[in-house]
C-alpha positions in Angstrom: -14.4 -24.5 17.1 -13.6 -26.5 14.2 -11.6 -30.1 14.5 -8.4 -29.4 12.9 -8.9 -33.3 11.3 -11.4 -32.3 9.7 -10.3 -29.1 8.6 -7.5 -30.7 6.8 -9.5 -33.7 6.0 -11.6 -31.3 3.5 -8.7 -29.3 2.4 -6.8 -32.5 0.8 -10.3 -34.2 -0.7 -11.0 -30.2 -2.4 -7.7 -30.8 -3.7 -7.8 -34.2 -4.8 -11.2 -33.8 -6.4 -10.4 -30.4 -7.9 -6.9 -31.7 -9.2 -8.3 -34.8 -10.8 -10.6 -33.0 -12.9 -8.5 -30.4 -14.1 -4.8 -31.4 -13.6 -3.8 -30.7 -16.8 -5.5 -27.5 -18.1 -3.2 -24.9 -19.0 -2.8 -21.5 -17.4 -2.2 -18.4 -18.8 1.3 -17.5 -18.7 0.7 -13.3 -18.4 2.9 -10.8 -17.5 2.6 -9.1 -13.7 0.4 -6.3 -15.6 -1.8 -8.1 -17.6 -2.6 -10.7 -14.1 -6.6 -9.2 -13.4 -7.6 -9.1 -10.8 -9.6 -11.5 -9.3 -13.0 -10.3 -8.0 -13.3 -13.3 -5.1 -10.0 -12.0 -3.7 -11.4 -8.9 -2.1 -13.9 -11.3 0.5 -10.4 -13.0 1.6 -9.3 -12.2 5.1 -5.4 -11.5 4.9 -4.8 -13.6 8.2 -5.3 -17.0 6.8 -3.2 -19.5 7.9 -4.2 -21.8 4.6 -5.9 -21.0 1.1 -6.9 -23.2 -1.5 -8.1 -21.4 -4.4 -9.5 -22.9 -7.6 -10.6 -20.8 -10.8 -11.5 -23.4 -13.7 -14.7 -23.2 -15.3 -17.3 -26.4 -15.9 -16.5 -26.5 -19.4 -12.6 -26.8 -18.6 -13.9 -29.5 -15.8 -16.1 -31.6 -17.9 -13.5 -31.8 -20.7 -11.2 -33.1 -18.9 -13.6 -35.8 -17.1 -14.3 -37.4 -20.5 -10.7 -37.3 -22.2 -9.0 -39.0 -18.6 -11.6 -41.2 -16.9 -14.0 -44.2 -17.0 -17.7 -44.3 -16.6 -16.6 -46.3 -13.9 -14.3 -43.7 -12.3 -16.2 -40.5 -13.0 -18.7 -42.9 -10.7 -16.4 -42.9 -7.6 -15.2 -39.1 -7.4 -18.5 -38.1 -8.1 -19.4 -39.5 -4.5 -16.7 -38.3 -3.1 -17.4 -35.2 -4.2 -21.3 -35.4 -2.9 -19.9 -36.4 0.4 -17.6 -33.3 0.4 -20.7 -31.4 -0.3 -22.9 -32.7 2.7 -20.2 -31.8 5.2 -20.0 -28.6 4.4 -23.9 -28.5 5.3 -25.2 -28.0 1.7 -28.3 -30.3 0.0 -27.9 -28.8 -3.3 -31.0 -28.5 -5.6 -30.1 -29.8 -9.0 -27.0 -30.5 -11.2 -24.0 -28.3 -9.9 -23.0 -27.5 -13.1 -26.0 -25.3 -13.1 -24.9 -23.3 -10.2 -21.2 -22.9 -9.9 -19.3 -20.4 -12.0 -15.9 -21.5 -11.8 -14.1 -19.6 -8.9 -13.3 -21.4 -5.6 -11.4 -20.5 -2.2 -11.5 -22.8 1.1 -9.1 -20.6 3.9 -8.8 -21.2 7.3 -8.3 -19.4 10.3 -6.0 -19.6 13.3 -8.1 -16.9 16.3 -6.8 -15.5 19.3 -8.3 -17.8 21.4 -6.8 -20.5 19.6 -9.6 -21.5 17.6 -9.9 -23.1 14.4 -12.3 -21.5 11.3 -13.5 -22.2 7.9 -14.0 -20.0 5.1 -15.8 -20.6 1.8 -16.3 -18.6 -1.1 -17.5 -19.9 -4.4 -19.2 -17.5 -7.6 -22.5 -18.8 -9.0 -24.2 -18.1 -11.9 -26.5 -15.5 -12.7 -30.3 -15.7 -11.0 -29.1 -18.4 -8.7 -30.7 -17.9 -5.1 -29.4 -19.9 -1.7 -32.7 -22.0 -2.2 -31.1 -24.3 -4.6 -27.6 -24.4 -2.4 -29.6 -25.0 1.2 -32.9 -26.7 -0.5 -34.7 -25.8 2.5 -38.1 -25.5 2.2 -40.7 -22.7 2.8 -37.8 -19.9 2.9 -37.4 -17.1 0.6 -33.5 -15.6 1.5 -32.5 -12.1 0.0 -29.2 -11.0 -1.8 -27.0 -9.9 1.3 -29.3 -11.6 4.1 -26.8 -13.6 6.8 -28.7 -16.9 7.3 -27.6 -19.2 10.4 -27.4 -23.1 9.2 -29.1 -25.7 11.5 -29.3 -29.0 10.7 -28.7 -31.0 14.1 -29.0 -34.2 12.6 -25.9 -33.9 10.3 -22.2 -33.0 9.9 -21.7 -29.4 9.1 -18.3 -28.1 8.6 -20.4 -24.4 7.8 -22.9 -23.0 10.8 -23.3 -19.8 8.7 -23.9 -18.2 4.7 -24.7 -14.8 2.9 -25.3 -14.2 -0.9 -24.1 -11.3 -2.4 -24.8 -8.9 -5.3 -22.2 -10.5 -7.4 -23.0 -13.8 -7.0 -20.6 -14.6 -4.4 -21.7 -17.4 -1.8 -19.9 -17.1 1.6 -20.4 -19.2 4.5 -18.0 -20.0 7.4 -18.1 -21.9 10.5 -17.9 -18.9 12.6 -20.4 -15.6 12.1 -17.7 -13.0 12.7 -15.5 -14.8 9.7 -18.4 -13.6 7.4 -18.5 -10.4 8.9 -14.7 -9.7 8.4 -14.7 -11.5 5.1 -17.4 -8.4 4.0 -15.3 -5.9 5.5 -13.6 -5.0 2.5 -17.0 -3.7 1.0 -17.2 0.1 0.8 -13.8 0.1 2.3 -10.7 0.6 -0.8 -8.1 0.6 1.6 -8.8 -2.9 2.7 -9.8 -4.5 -0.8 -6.4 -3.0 -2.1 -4.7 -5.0 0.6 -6.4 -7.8 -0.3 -6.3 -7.9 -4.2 -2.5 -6.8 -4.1 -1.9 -10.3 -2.0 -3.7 -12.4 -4.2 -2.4 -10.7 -7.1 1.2 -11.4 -5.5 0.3 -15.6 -5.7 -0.7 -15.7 -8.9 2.8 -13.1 -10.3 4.7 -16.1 -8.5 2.8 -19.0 -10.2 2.0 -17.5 -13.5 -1.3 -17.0 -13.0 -2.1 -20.6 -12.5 -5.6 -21.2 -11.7 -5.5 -23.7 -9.1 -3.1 -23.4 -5.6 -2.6 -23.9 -1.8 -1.3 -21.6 0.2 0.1 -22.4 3.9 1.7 -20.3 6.6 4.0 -21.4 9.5 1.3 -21.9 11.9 -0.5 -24.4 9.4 3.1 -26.6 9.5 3.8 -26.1 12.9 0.4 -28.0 13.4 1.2 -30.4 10.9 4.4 -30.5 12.4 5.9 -32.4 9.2 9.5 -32.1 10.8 12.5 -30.9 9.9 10.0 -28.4 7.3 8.1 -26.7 10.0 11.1 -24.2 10.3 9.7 -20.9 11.7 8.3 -17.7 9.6 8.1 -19.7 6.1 5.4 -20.1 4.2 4.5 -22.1 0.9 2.8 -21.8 -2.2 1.5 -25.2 -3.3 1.1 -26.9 -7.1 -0.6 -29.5 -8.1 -0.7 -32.1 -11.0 -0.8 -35.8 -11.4 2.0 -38.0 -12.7 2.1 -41.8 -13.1 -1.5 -42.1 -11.5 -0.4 -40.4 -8.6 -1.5 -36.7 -7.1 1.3 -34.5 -6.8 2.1 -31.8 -4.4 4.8 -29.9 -5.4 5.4 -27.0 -2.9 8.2 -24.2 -2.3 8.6 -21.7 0.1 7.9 -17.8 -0.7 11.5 -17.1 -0.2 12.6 -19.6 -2.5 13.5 -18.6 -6.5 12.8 -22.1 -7.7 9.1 -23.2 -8.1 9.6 -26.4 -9.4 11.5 -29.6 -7.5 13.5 -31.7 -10.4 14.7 -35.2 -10.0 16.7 -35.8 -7.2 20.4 -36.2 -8.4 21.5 -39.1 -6.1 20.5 -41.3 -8.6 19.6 -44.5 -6.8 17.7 -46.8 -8.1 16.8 -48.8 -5.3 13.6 -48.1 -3.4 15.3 -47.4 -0.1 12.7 -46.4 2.5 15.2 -43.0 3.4 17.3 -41.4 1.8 19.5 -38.5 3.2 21.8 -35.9 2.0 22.6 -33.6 4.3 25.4 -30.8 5.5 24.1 -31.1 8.8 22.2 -34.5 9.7 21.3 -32.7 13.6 18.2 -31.1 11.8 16.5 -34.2 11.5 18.2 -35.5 14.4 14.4 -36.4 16.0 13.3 -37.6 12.2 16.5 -40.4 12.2 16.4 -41.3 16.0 12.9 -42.3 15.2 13.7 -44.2 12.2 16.3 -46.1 13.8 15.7 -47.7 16.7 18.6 -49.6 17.8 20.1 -46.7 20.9 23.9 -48.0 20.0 23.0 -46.6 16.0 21.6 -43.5 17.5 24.8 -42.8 19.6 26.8 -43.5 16.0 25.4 -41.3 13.8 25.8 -38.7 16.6 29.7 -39.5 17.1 30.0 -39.0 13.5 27.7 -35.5 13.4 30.1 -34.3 15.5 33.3 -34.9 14.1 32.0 -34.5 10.0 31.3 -31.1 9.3 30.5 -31.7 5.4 28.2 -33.9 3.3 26.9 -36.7 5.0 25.0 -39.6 2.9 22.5 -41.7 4.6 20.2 -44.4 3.6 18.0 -47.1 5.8 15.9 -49.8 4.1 14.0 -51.9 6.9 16.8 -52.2 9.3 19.5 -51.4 7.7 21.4 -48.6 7.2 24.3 -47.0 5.7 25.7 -43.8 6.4 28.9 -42.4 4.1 30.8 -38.9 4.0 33.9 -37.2 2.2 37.3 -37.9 4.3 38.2 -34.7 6.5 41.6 -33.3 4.8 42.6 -33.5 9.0 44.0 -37.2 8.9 40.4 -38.7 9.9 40.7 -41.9 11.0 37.5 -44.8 12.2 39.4 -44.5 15.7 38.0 -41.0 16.5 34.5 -43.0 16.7 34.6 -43.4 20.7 31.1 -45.4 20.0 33.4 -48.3 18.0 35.8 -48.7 21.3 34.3 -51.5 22.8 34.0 -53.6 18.8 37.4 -55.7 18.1 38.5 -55.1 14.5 39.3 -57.1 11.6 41.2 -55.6 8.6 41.4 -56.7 4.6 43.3 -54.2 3.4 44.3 -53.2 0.1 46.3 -50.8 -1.9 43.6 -48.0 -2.6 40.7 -49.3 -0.4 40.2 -51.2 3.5 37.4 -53.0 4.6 36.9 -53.3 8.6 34.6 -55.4 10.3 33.6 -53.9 13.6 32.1 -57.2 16.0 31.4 -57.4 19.4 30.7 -60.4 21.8 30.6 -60.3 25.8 29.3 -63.0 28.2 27.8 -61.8 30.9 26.6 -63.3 34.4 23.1 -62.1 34.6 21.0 -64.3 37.7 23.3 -67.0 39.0 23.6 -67.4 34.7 26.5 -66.8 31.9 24.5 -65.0 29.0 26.3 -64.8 25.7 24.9 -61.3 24.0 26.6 -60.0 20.2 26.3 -56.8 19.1 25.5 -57.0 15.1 28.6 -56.0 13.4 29.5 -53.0 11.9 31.1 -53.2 8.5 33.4 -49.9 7.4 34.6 -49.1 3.6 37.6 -46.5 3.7 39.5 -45.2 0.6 41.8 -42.1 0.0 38.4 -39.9 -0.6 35.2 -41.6 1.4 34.5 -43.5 4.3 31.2 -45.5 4.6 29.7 -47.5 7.3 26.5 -50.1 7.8 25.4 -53.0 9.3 25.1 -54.8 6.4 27.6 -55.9 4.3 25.3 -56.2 0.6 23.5 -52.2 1.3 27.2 -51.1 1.8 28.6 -52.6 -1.2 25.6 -51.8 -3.1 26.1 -47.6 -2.0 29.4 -48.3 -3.6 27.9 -46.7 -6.9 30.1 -43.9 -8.6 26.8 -41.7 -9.1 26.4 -41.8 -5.5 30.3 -41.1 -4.8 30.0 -38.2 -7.3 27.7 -36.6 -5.4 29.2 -36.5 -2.5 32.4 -35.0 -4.1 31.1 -32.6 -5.6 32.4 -29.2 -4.6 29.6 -27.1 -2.7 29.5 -23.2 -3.0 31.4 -21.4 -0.7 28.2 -19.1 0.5 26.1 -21.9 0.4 25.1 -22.8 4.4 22.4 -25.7 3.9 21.8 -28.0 0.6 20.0 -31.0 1.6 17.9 -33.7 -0.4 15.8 -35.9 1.2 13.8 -38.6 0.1 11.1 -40.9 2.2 9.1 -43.7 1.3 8.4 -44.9 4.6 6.1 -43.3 7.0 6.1 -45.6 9.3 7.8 -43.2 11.8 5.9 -42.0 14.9 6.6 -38.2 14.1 4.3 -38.5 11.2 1.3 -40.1 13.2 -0.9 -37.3 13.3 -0.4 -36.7 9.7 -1.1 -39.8 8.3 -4.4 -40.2 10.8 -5.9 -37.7 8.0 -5.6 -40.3 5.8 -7.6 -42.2 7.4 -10.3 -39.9 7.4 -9.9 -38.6 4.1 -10.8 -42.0 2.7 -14.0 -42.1 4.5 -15.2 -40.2 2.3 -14.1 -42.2 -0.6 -16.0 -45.5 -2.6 -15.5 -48.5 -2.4 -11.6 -49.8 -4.6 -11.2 -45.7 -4.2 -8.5 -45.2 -1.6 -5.9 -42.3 -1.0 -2.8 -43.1 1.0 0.9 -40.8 1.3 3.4 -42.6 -1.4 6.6 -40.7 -1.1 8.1 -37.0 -0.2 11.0 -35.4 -1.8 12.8 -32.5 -0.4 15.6 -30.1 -1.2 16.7 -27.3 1.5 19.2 -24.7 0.3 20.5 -21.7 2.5 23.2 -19.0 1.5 25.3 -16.3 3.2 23.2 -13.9 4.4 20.0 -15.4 4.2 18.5 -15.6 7.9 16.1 -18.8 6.8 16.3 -21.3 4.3 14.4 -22.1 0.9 12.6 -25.2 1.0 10.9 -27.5 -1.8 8.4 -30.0 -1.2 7.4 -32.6 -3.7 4.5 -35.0 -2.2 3.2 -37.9 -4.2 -0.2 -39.2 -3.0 -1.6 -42.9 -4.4 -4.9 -43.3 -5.1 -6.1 -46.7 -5.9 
């Protein structure tokens, strides 16, 4: 069994290196029956739970490596890219231009007994033999002989490979993956099955020559909440923008393969930003973002009462957290959190400002204790109602973009459309995650790091779908 860490730990650094070198090649934008089909498809088990595929050839690669990067920076991802190489078990013989032929996939596998496997599949070039791949000396390996990997003294992600008669290397961490990966040999039934779902990616994404796919049990591992919702799975893209990897995923379901700028318009780097019909679906996202249990019971009060767009945004400590008046005479009183705060009123004619305080002594141990609640400052005018605990982020929400937003009329079928942006993970849901950062960089050089820089989102869900269509946009640093 495989550590999940470093199963994802190679997955990101096979896409960052991948990605860096050929980020901006263009595919071939084909019509569903001119897409060929792929010959390294038919070796691909139909049960992964993920599957990075890559199909660009050295030429495309090395082009690219001269036009974008440094002496200096070709340097750096050229050892990560040899580290990568070790831990999958190979000591390659030779430049690897001179073996690989372009065509890439790295799956894994979710088994009934709850392991973990890896999967690799590459093409090499004609005449090549698994001497040059597993430099091991004294050993003569035939086309289509399976060949156990031990090397006790190092890391390897692979224990097992076979070479076949079209120059397909596959290898796995498990035996019986290479034995169902060949399956589909001799058998048409099962290669059809396996072409026609490959073939179905690449319709989607326009035959683009680079992608991640990833099932529901990959995220419900993950566990990137509120996105691990059940029976979705994504089809990932990748580019880089402003010296920054980009991640920009979308559920199968979901008509829209591309996640555009985020309309709330705010130019301040808050650390969250929400937009949300219904803010209980990231109910265990905010409670961990705010800590303060007297917040928490707030934003529930007003969950429970506002049943339309609710804005939220928290920077450090603060927060603010705004919504469209309820046509049912809404007033600040119907918050039974606010009951204990006195009140203090400026009113005027098209706006009031409220100041929500509270202050208690309190003998504690033979002692009078003086203890304050921090205010709670409200905005109220004939169309919006916003609250925060502090009285500059409130003012500064104040932004007509913003109020547009939340005014604008929402289609009657339409149960979900949420935006949400984050720029701070420092959040204990997203421990686990971010641990494979930490990993992932020790494979990097020295002034070569990678680290999670922000994640958009946009969730939309309309009469009768049954689940809703999610896009992901992830920006990664490197540095």
């Amino acid at each position: 069994m495989i550590n999940f860490k470093k199963i994802l730990t190679t997955v990101l650094l096979c896409i960052f290196i991948f990605t860096f070198y050929i980020s901006e090649a263009k595919s071939n934008n084909l019509n569903n029956s001119e897409i060929k089909t792929n010959k390294i498809s038919k070796f691909i088990p139909d049960n992964n739970e993920l599957l990075f595929y890559s199909n660009y050839k050295n030429n495309q690669i090395n082009k690219f490596i001269k036009q974008k990067f440094s002496n200096n920076e070709i340097k750096k991802i050229n050892m990560m890219k040899n580290g990568l190489i070790s831990f999958f078990g190979f000591d390659i013989k030779g430049n690897l231009n001179d073996l690989f032929d372009g065509e890439f996939v790295l799956s894994t596998f979710k088994k009934t007994n709850k392991k973990r496997e890896v999967l690799i599949i590459f093409k090499t070039k004609n005449e090549i033999d698994l001497n040059k791949i597993l430099n091991i000396e004294d050993n003569n390996y035939n086309v289509n002989q399976l060949i156990e990997i031990s090397r006790p003294k190092t890391l390897n992600l692979i224990t097992h490979i076979i070479q076949t008669n079209d120059n397909f290397i596959i290898c796995a961490s498990n035996k019986d993956l290479i034995d169902e990966s060949l399956r589909a040999i001799n058998n048409n039934k099962v290669t059809k099955i396996r072409e026609e779902k490959f073939k179905y990616y690449q319709t989607i994404l326009n035959n683009k020559k680079l992608f991640l796919f990833t099932n529901k049990q990959f995220y419900d591992l993950v566990n990137i909440r509120p996105f691990n919702f059940k029976n979705i799975n994504y089809l990932t893209q990748f580019y880089l923008e402003n010296n920054k990897l980009v991640l920009n995923s979308f559920s199968l379901n979901n008509n829209d393969k591309f996640l555009n700028k985020n309309n709330l318009n705010i130019q301040e780097k808050d650390d969250i930003i929400l937009f949300a019909n219904d803010i209980n679906i990231y109910k265990d996202f905010l409670n961990s973002s705010v800590k303060n249990q007297f917040y928490k019971e707030l934003f529930k009060d007003i969950s429970q009462i506002i049943k339309e767009k609710i804005f939220i945004k928290i920077k450090t400590n603060n927060w603010v957290i705004g919504f469209k008046r309820p046509i049912n005479n809404f007033s600040i009183d119907q918050l039974t959190s606010l009951n204990d705060f006195h009140q203090d009123k400026f009113k005027n004619n098209n706006y009031t400002y409220t100041i929500f305080s509270k202050n208690n002594l309190k003998f504690l141990d033979q002692k009078i204790i003086y203890k304050s609640e921090r205010p709670i400052f409200v905005y109220e005018s004939n169309n919006f109602t916003f609250l925060s605990n502090d009285l500059s982020e409130l003012l500064n929400t104040l932004d007509p973009l913003i109020l547009d937003n939340i005014l604008q009329a929402e289609t009657s079928n339409l149960i979900l459309d949420d935006k949400l942006i984050i720029r701070d993970f420092n959040n204990r849901i997203y421990d686990d995650f971010l641990n494979i950062f930490d990993s992932l960089n020790y494979f990097t050089a020295d002034g070569l790091s990678l680290s999670l820089d922000t994640l958009e989102s946009k969730t939309t869900q309309k009469i009768p779908e049954t689940i809703p269509s999610i896009q992901l946009k992830t920006y990664i640093n490197f540095s």
